[in-house]
C-alpha positions, 0 to 999 in steps of 0.5 A: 944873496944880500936883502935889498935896502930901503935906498936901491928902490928909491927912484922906482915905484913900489910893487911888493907882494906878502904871503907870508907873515914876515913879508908883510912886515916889510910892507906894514913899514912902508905904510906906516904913517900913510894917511886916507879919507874913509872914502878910499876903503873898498871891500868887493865881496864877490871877488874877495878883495879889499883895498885902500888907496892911500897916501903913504910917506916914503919912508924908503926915501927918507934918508936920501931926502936928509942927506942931499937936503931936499923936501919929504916925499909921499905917494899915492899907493894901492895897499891890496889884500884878497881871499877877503871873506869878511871885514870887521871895523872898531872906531871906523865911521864911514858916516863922515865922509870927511874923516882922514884916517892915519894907518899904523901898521898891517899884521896877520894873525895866523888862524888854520890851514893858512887862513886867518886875519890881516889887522890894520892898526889905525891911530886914535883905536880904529882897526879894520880887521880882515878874515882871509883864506890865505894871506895875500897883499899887495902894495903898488904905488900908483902916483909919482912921489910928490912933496909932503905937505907937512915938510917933516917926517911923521912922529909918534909919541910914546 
């Protein structure tokens, strides 16, 4: 059986889910360069759940989009991860209700008996660092794609 390409799910809406380390880096892909206002971070403590809706390039689309000569896209997604038993931010303010945060990527780093920490990676030195029980995340877009303002393909410098 041959893995899925980015270009079978590009019409769908995503809706994938990581318990393992290697799964979650396909989703760390799909949320790379996805921008949200600190506004958007929610942590519920009594049903262990984190989650960030943000608005995420589709990168799935991204070669399609070249070929045929049409706009970029992005969309509305959930980004999900539960067992949550404690968050921890660096660089992070939600003082500034304004303030945009672009995600770089989502890793885990693995602790005892499958706990450990989900770590999202933000630009400019933010992270939010997670401690789970189990590694549990979700990604669901929850929007139709819609054109990106910029009209280009997000960049990093090395």
């Amino acid at each position: 059986m041959a893995d899925a390409t980015f270009e079978e799910g590009r019409e769908r809406p995503l809706n994938l889910g990581a318990m393992e380390a290697g799964d979650l880096e396909v989703i760390s892909s799909l949320v790379q360069d996805a921008v949200f206002p600190v506004t958007e971070l929610s942590w519920r403590a009594s049903a262990r759940r984190f989650a960030v809706l943000v608005n995420r390039f589709r990168w799935e689309d991204r070669a399609a989009a070249e070929r045929r000569g049409r706009p970029f896209e992005r969309v509305q997604s959930l980004l999900v991860v539960d067992n949550v038993l404690g968050v921890a931010s660096q660089g992070v303010s939600r003082a500034d209700k304004d303030v945009v945060l672009s995600l770089l990527s989502v890793t885990f780093e693995p602790g005892e008996d499958g706990s450990g920490h989900v770590l999202l990676t933000l630009a400019g030195d933010g992270a939010l660092r997670l401690s789970v029980e189990a590694l549990e995340v979700t990604l669901k877009d929850v929007t139709r794609p819609y054109r990106a303002p910029s009209g280009h393909v997000p960049q990093h410098r090395d």
